[in-house]
DSSP file (Angstrom, degrees, kcal/mol; ACC not computed):
  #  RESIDUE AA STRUCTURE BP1 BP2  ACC     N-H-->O    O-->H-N    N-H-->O    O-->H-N    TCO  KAPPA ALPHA  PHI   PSI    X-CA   Y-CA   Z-CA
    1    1 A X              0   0    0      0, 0.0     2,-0.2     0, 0.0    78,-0.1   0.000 360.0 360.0 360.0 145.8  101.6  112.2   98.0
    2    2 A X        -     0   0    0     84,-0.1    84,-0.6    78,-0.0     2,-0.1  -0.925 360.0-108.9-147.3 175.7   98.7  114.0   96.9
    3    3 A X        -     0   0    0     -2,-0.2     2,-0.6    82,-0.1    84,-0.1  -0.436  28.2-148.7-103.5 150.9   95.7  113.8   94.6
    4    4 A X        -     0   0    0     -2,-0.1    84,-1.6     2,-0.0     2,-0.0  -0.903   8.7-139.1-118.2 124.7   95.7  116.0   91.6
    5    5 A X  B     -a   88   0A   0     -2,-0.6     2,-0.4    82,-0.2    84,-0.2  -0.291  25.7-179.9 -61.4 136.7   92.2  117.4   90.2
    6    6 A X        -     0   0    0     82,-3.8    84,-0.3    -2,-0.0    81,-0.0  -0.940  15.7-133.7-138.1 128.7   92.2  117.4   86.6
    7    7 A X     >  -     0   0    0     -2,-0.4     4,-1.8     1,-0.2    83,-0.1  -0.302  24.9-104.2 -98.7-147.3   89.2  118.5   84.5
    8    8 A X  H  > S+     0   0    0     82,-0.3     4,-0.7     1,-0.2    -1,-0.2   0.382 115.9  49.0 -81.7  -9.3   87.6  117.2   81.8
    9    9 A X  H  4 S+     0   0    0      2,-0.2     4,-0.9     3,-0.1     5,-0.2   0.547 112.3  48.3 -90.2 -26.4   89.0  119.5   79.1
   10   10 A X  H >> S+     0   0    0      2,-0.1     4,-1.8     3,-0.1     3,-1.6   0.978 107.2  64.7 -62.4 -44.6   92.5  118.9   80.3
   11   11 A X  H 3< S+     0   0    0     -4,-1.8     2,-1.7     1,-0.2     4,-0.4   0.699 104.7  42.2 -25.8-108.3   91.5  115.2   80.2
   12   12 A X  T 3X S+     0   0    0     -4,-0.7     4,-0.5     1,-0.3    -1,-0.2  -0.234 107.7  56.2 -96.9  26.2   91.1  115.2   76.9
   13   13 A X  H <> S+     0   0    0     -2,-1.7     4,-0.5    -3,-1.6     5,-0.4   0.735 108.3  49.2 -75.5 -90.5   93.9  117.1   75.9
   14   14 A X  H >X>S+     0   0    0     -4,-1.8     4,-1.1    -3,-0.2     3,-0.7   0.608 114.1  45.2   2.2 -76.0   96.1  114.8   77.6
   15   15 A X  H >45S+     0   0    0     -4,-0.4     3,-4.6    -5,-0.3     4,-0.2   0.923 114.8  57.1 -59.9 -85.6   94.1  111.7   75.7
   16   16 A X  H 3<5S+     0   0    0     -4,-0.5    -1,-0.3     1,-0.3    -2,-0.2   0.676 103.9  47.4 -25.0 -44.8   94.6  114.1   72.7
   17   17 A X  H <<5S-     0   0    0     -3,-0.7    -1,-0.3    -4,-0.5    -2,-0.2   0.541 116.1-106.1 -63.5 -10.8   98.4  114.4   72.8
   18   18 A X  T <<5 -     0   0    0     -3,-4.6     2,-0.9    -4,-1.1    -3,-0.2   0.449  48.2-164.8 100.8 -23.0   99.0  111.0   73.1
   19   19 A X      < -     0   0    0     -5,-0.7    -1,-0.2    -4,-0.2    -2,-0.1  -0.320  34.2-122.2  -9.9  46.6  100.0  110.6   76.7
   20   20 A X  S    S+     0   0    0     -2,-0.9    40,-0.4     1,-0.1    -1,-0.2   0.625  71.6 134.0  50.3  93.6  101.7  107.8   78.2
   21   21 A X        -     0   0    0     -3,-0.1     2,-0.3    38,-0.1    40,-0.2  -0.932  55.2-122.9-167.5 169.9   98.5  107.5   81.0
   22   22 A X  E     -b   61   0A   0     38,-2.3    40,-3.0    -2,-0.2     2,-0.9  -0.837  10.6-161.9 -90.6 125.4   95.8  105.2   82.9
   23   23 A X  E     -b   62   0A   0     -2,-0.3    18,-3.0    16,-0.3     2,-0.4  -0.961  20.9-173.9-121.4 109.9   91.8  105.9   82.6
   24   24 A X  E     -bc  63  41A   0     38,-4.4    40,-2.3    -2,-0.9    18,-0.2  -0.948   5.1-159.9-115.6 110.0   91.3  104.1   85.5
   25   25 A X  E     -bc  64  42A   0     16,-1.7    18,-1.4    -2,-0.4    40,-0.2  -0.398   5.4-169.0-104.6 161.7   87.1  103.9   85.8
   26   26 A X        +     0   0    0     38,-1.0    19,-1.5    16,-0.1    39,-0.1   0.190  44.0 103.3-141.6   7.2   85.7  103.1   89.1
   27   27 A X  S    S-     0   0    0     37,-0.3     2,-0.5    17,-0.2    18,-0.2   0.351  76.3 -78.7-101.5-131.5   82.9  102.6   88.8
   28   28 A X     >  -     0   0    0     16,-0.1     4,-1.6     1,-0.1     5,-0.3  -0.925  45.4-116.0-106.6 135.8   80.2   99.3   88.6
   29   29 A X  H  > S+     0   0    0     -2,-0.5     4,-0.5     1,-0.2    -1,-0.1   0.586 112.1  51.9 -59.2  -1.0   80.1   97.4   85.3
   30   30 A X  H >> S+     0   0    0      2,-0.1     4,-2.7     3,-0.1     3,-1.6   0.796 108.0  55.1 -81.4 -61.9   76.4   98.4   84.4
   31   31 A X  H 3> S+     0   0    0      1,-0.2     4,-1.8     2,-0.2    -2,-0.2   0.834 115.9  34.1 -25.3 -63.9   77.4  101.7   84.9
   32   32 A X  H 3< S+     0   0    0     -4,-1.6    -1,-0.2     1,-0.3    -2,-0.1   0.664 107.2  62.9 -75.2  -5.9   80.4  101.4   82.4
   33   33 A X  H << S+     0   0    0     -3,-1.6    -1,-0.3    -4,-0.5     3,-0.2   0.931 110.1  48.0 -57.6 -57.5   78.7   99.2   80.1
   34   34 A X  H  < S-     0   0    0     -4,-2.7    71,-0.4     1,-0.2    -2,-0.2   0.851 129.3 -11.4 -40.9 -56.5   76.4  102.6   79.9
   35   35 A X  S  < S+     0   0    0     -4,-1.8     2,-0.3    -5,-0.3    -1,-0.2  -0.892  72.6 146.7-160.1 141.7   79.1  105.1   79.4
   36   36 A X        -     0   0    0     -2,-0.2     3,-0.1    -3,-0.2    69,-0.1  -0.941  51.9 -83.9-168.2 154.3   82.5  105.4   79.6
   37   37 A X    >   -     0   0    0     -2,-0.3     2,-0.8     1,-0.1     3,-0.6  -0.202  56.5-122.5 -36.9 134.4   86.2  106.9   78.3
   38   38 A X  T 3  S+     0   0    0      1,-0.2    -1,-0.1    -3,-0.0     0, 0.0  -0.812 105.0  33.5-106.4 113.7   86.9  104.4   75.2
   39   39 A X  T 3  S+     0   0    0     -2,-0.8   -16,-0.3     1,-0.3    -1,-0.2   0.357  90.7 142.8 117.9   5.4   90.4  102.9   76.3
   40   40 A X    <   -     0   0    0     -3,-0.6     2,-0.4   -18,-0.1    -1,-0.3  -0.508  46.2-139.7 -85.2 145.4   89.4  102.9   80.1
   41   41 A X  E     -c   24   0A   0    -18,-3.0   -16,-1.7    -2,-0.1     2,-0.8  -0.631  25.1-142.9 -92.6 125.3   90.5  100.0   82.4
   42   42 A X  E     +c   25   0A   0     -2,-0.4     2,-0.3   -18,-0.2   -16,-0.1  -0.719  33.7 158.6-111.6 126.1   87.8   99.1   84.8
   43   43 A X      > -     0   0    0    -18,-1.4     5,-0.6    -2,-0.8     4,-0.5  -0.674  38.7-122.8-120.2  93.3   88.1   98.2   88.0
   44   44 A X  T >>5 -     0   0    0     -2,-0.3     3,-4.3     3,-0.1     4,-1.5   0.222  30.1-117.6 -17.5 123.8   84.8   98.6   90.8
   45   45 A X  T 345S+     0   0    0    -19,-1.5     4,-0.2     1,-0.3    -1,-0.1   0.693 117.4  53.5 -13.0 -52.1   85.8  100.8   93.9
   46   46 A X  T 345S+     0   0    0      1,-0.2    -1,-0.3     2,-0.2     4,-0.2   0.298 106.5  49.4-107.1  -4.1   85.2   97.8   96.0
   47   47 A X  T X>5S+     0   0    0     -3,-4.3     4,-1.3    -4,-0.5     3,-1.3   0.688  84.7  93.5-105.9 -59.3   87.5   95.5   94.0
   48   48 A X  H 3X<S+     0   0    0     -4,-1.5     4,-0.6    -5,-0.6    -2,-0.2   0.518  78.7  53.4  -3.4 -44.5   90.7   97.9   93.9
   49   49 A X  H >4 S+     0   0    0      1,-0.2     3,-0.8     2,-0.2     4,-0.4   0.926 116.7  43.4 -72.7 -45.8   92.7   96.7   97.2
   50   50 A X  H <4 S+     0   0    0     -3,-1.3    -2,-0.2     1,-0.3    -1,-0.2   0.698 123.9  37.8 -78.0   6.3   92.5   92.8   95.5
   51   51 A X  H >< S+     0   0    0     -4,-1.3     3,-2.7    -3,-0.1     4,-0.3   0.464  75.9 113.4-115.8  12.2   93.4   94.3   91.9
   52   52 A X  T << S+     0   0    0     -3,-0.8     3,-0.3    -4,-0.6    -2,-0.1   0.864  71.9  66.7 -52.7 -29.1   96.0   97.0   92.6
   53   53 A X  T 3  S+     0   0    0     -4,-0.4    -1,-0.4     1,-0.2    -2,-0.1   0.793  91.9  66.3 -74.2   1.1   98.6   94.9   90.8
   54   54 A X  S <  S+     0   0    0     -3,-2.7     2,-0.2    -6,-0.1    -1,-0.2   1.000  88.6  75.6 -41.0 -74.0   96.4   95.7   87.8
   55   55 A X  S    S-     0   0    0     -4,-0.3    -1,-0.1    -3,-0.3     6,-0.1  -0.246  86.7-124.9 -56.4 104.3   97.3   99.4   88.0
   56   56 A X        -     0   0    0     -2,-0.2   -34,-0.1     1,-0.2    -2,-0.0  -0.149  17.7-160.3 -52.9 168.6  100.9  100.6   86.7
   57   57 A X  S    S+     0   0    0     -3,-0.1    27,-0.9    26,-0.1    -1,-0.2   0.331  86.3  48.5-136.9 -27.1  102.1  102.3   89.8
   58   58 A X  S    S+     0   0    0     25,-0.1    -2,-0.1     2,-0.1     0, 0.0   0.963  98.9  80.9 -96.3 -41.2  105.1  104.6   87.6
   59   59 A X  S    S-     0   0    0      1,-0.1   -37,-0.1   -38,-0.1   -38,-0.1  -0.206  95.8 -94.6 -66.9 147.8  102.5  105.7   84.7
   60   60 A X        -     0   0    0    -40,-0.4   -38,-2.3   -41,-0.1     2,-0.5  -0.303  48.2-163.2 -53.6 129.0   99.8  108.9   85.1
   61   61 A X  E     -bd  22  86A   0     24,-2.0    26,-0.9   -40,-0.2     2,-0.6  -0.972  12.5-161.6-134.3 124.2   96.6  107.6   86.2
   62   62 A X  E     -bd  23  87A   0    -40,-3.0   -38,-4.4    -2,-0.5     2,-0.4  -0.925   8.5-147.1-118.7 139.7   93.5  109.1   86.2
   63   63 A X  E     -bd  24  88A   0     24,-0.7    26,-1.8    -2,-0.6     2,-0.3  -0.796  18.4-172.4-108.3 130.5   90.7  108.1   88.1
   64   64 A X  E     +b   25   0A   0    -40,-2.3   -38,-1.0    -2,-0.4   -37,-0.3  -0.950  15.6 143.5-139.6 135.1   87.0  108.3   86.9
   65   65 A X        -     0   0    0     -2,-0.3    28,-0.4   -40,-0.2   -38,-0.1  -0.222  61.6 -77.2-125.7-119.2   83.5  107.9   88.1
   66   66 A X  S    S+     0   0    0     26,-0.2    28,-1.9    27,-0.2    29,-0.4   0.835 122.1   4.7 -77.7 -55.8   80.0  109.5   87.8
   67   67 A X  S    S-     0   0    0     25,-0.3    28,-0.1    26,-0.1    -3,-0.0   0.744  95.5-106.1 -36.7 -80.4   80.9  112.2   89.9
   68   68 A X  S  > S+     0   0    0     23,-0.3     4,-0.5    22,-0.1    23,-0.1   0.167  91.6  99.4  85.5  46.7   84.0  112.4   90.9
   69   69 A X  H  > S+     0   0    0      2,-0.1     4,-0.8     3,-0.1    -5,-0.0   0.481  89.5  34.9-112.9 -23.8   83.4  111.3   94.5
   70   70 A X  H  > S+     0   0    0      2,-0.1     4,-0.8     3,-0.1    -6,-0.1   0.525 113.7  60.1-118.5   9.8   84.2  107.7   94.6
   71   71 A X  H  > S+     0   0    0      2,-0.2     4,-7.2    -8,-0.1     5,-0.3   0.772 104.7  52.8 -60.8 -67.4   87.0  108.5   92.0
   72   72 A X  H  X S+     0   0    0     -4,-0.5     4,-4.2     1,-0.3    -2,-0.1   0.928 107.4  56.0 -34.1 -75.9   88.2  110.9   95.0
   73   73 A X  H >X S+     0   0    0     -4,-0.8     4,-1.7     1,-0.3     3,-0.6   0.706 109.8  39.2   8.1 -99.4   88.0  107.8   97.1
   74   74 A X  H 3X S+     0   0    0     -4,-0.8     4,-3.2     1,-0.3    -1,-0.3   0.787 110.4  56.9 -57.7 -35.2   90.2  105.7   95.1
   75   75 A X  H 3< S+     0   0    0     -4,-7.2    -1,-0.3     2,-0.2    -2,-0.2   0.928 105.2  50.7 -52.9 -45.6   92.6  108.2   94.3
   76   76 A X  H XX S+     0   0    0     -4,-4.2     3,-2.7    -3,-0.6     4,-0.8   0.992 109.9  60.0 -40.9 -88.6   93.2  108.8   98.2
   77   77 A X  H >< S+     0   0    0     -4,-1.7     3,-0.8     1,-0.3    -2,-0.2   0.591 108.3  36.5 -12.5 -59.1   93.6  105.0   98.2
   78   78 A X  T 3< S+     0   0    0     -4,-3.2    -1,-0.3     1,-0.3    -2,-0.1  -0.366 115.0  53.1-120.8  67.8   96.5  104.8   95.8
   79   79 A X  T <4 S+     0   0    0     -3,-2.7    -1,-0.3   -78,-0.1    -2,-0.2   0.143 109.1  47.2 -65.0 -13.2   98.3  107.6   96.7
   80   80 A X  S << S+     0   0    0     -3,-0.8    -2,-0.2    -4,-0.8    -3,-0.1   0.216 107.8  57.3 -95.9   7.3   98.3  106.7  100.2
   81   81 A X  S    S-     0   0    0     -5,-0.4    -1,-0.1     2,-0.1    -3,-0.1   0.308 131.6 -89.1-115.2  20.7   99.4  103.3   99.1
   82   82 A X  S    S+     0   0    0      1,-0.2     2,-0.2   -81,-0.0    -2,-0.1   0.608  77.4 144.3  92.8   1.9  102.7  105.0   97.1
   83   83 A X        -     0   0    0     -6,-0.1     3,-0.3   -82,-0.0    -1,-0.2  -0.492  33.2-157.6 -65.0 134.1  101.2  105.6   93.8
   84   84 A X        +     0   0    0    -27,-0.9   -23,-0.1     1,-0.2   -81,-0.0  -0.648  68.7  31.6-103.1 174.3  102.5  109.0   92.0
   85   85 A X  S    S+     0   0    0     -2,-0.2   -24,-2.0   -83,-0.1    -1,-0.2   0.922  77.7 170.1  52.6  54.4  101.0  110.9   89.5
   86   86 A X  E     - d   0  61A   0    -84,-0.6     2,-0.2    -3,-0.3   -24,-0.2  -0.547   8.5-174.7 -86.0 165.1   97.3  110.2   90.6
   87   87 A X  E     - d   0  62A   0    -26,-0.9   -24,-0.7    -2,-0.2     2,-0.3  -0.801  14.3-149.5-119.6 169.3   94.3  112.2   89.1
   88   88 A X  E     -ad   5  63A   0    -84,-1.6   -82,-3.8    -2,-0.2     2,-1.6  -0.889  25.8-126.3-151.2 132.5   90.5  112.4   89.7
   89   89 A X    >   -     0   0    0    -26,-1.8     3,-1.7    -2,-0.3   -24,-0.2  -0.424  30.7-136.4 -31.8  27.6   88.6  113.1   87.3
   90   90 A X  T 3  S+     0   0    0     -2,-1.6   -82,-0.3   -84,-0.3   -22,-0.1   0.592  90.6   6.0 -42.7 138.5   86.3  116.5   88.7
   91   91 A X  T 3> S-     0   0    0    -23,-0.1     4,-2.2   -84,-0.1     5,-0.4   0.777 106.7-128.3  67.2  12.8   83.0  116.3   88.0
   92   92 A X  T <4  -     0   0    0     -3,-1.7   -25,-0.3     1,-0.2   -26,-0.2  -0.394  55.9 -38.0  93.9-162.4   83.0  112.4   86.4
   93   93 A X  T  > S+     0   0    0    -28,-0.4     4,-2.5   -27,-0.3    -1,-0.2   0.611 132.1  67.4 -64.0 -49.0   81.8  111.0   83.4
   94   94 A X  H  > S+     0   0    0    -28,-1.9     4,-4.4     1,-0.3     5,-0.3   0.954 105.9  45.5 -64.4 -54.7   78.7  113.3   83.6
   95   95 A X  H  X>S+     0   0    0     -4,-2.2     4,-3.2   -29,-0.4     5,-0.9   0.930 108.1  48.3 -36.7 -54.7   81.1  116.1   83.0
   96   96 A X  H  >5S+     0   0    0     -5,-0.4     4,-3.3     2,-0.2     5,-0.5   0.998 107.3  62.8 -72.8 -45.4   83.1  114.9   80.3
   97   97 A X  H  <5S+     0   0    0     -4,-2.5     5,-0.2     1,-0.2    -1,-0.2   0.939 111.3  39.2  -0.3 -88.6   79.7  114.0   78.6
   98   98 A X  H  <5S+     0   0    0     -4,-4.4    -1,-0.2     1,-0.1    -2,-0.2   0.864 130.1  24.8 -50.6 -42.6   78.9  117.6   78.7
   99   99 A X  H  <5S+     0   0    0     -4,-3.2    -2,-0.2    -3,-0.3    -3,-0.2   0.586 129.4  22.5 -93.5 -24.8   82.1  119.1   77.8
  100  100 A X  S  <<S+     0   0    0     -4,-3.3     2,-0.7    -5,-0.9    -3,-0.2   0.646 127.5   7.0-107.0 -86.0   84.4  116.6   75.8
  101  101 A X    >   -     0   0    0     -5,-0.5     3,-2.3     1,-0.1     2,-0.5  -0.772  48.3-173.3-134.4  71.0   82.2  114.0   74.2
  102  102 A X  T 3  S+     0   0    0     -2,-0.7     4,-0.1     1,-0.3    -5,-0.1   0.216  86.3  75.4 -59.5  14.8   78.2  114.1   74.1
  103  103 A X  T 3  S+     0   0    0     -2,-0.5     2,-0.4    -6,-0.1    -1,-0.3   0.743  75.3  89.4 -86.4 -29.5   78.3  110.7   72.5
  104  104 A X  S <  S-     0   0    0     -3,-2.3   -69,-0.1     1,-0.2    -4,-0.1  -0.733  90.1-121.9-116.8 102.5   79.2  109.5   76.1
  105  105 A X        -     0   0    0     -2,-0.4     2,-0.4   -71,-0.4    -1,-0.2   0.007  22.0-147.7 -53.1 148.3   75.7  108.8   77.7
  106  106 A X              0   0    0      1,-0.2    -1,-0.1    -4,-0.1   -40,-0.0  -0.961 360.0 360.0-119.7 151.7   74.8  110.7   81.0
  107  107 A X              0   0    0     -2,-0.4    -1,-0.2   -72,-0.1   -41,-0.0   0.746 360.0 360.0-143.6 360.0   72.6  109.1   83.5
């Protein structure tokens, strides 16, 4: 299994079309309080092994942080743990900020 990069305009096609998919945020809850994908599930890097059953394991999931380095992380995580159809998020929130949706604070 492997991770697939997706960026932030493909994002938000996808999200445009309608897509059957998971905005899985990774980040800390101040963070997402701050800014964040409006329909994204959050669960903290550090919580992920005790919530996996959160996460639909058959639906597209994309994984977002600031970055997209502790995204990477998680993504690794549940693909090595038998998840298909992972994403990460390149370049973050900060990205999609800039490119999608300037509404969507950077910090």
């Amino acid at each position: 299994m492997s991770v697939i990069q997706i960026s932030a305009k493909d994002l938000q096609k996808k999200i445009e079309n309608g897509g059957d998919m998971i905005l899985l945020d990774v980040r800390e809850p101040n963070e997402f309080e701050f800014a964040h994908i409006e329909g994204s599930l959050l669960i903290p890097t550090k919580q992920i092994p005790q919530r996996i059953e959160e996460i639909d394991s058959v639906v597209d999931c994309v994984v977002i942080c600031h970055h997209g380095m502790r995204s990477q992380q998680v993504a690794v995580f549940l693909s090595d743990s038998g998840f298909s159809n992972i994403h990460n998020l390149s370049g973050g929130i900060d990205v999609w900020s800039v490119e999608c949706d300037n509404t969507v604070l950077r910090y």
